[in-house]
Structures are given as C-alpha cells and as structure tokens.
N, CA, C and O atoms as CSV, one atom per row, in Angstrom:
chain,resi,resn,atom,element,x,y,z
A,1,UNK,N,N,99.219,82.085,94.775
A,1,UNK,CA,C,98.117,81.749,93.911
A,1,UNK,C,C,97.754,83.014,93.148
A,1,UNK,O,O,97.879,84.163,93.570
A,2,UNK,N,N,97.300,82.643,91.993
A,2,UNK,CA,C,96.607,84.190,90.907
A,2,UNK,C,C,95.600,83.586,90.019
A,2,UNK,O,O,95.394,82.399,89.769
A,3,UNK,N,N,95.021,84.642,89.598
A,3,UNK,CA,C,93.771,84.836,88.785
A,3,UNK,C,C,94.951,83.617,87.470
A,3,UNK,O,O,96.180,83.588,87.414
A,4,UNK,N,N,94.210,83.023,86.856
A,4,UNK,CA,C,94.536,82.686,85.237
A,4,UNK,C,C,95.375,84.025,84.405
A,4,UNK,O,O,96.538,83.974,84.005
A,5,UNK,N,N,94.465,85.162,84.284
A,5,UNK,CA,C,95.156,86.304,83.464
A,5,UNK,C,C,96.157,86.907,84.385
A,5,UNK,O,O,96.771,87.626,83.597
A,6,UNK,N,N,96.630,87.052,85.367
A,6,UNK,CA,C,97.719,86.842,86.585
A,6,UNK,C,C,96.920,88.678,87.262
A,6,UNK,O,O,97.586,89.502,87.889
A,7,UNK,N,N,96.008,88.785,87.028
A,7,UNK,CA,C,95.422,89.881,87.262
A,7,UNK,C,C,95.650,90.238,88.921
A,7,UNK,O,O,96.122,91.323,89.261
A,8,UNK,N,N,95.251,89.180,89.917
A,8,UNK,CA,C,95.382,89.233,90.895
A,8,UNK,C,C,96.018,88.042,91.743
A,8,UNK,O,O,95.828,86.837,91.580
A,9,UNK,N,N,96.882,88.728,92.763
A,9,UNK,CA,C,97.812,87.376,92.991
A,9,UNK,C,C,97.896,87.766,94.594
A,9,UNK,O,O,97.982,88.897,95.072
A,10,UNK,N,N,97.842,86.425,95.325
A,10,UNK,CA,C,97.666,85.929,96.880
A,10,UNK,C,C,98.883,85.716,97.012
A,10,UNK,O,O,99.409,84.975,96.181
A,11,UNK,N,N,99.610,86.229,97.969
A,11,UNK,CA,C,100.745,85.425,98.444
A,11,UNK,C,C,100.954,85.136,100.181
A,11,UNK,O,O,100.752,86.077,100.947
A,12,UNK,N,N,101.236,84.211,100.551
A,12,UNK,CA,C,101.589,83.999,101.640
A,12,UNK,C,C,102.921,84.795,102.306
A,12,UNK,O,O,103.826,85.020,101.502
A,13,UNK,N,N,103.096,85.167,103.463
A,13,UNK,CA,C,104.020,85.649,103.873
A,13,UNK,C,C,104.664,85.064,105.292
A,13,UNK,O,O,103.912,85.185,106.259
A,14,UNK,N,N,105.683,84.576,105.494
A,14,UNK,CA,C,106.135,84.280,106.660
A,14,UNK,C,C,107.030,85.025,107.168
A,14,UNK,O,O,107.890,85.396,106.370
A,15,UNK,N,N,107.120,85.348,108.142
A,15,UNK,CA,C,108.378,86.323,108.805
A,15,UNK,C,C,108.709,85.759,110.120
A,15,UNK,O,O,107.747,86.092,110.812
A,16,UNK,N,N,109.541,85.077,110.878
A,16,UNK,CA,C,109.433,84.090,111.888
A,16,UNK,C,C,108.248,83.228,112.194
A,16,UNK,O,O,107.649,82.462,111.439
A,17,UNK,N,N,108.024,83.515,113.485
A,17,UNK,CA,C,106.391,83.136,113.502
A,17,UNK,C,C,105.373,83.361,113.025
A,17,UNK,O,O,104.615,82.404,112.874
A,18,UNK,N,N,104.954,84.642,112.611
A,18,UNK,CA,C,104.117,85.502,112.388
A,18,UNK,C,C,104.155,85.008,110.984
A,18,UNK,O,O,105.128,84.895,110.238
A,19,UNK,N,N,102.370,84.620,110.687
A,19,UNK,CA,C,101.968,84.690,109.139
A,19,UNK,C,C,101.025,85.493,108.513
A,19,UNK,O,O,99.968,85.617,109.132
A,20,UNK,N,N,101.126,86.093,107.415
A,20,UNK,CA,C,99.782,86.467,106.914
A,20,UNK,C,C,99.681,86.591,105.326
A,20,UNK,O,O,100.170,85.780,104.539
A,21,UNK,N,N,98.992,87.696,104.996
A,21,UNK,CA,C,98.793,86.982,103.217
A,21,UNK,C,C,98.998,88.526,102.828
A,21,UNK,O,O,98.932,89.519,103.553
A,22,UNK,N,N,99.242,88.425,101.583
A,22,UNK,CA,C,99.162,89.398,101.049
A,22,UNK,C,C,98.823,89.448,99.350
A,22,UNK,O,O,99.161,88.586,98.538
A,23,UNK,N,N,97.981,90.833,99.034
A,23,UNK,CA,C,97.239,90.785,97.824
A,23,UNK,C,C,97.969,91.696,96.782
A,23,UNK,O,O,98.387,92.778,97.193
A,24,UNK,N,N,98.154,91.369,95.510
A,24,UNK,CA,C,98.955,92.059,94.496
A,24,UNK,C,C,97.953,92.629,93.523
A,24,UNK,O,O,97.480,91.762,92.788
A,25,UNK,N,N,97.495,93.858,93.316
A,25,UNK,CA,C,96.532,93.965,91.598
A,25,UNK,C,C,96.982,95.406,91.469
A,25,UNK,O,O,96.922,96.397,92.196
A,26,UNK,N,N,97.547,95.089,90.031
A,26,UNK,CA,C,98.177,96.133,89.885
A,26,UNK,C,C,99.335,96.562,90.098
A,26,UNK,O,O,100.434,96.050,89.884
A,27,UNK,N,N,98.769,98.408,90.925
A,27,UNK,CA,C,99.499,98.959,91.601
A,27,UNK,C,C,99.414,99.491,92.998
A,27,UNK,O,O,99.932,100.434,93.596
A,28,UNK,N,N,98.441,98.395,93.343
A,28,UNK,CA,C,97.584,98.007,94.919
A,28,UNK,C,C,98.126,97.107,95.612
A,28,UNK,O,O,98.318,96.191,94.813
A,29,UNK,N,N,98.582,96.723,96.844
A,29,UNK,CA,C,98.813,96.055,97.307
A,29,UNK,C,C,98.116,95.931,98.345
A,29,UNK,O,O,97.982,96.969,98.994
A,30,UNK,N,N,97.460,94.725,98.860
A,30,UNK,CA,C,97.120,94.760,100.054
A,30,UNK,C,C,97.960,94.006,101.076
A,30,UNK,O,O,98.491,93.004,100.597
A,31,UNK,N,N,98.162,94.186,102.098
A,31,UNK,CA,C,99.142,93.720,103.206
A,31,UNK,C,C,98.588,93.400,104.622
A,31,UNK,O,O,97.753,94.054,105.246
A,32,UNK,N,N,99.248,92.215,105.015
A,32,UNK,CA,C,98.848,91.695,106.427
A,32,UNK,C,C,97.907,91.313,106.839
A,32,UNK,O,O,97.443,91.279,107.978
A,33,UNK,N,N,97.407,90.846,105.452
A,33,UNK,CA,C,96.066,90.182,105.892
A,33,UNK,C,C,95.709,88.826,106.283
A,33,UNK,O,O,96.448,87.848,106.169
A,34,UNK,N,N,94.396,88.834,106.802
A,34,UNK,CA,C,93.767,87.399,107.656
A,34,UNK,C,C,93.549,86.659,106.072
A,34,UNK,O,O,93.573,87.105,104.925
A,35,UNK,N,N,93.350,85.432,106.611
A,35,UNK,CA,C,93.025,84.610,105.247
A,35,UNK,C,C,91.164,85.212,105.316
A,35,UNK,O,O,90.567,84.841,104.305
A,36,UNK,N,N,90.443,85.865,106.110
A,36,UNK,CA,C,89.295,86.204,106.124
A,36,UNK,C,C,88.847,87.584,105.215
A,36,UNK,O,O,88.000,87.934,104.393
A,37,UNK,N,N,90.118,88.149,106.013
A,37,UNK,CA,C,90.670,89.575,104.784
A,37,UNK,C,C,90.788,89.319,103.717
A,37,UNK,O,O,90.195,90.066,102.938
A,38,UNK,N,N,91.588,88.164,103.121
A,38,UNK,CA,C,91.822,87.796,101.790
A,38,UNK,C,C,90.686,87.716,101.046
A,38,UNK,O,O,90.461,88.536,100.156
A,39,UNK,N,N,89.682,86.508,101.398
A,39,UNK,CA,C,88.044,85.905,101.046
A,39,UNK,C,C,87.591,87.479,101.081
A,39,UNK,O,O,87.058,87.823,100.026
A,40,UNK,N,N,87.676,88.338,101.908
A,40,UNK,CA,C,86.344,89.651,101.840
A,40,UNK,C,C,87.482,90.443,100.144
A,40,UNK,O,O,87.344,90.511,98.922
A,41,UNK,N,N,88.317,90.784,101.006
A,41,UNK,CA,C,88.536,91.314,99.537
A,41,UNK,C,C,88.375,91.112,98.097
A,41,UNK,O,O,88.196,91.950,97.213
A,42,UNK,N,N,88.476,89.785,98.028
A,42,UNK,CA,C,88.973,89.232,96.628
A,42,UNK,C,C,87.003,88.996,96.396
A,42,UNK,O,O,86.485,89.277,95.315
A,43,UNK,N,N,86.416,88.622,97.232
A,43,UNK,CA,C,84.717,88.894,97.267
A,43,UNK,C,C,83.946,89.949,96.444
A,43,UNK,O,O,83.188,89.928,95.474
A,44,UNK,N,N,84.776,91.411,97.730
A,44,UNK,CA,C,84.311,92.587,97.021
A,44,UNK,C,C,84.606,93.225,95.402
A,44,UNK,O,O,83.835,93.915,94.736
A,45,UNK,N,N,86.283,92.637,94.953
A,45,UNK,CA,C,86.036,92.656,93.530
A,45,UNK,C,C,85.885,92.060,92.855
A,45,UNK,O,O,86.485,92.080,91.780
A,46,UNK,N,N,84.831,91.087,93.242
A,46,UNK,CA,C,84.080,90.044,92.297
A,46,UNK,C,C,85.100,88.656,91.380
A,46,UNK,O,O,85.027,87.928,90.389
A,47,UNK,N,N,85.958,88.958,92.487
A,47,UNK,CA,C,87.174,87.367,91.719
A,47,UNK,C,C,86.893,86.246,92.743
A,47,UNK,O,O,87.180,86.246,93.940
A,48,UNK,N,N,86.162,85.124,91.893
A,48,UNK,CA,C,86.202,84.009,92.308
A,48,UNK,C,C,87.138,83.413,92.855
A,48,UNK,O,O,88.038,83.126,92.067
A,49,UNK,N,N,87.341,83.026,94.165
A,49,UNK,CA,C,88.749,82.488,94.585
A,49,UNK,C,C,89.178,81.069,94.353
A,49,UNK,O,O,90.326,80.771,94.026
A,50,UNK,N,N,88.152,80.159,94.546
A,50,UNK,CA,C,87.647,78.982,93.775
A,50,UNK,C,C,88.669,78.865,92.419
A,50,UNK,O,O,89.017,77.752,92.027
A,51,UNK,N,N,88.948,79.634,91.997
A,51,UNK,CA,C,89.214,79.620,90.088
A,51,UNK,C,C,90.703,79.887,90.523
A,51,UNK,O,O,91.367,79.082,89.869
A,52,UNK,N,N,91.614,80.699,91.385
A,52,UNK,CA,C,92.835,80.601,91.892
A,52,UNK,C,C,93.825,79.846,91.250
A,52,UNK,O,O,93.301,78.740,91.119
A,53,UNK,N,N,94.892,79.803,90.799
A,53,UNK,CA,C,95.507,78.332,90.468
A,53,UNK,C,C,97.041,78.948,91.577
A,53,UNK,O,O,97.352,80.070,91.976
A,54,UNK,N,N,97.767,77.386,91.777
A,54,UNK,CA,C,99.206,77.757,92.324
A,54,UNK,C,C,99.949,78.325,90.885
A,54,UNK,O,O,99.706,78.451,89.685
A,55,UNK,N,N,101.187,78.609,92.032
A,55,UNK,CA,C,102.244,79.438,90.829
A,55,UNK,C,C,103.017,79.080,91.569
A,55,UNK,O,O,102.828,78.673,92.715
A,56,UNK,N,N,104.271,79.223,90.830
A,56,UNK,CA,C,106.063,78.836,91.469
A,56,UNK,C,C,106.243,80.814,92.160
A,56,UNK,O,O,105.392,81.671,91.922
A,57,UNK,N,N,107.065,80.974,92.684
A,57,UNK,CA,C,107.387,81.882,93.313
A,57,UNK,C,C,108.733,82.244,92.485
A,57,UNK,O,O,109.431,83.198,92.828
C-alpha cells in the first residue's frame, strides 16, 4: 500500500513463518515492524493511513 503521491509505501513481508511490515520514504526505511509500529509511525508523520491505496508489487 502507498500514499497517492507514492511518497510513502507499506509493505508486507513474509519470510517462512515469520511476518512483519515494512516502511519505504525516501531514503528511510523502516523494518520489522508490528502492524502497531506501522499505525505509530505513519501517525507521527502525519500520513493518514485511511487514504492508503493497494499497489501491484
């Protein structure tokens, strides 16, 4: 999922069992995060997650 202007982008990650998410802006990445991690982050820089759309991979 990403912002409309593709500013910031969610991705899911699977690696066997083990899942988690990860955040793209920029030249930032955030990694291994909780979907709770995701919501605080994307919170603290003021991007509505609500507004999100899917994307093809």
């Amino acid at each position: 999922m990403q912002t409309r202007d593709g500013q910031w982008r969610v991705e899911a990650v699977v690696r066997r069992r083990t899942r988690w998410y990860r955040i793209v802006h920029g030249d930032e990445v955030y990694d291994r995060l909780s979907i709770a991690g995701v919501e605080r982050v994307l919170d603290e820089a003021g991007v509505d997650r609500h507004l999100l759309i899917e994307v093809e991979q």
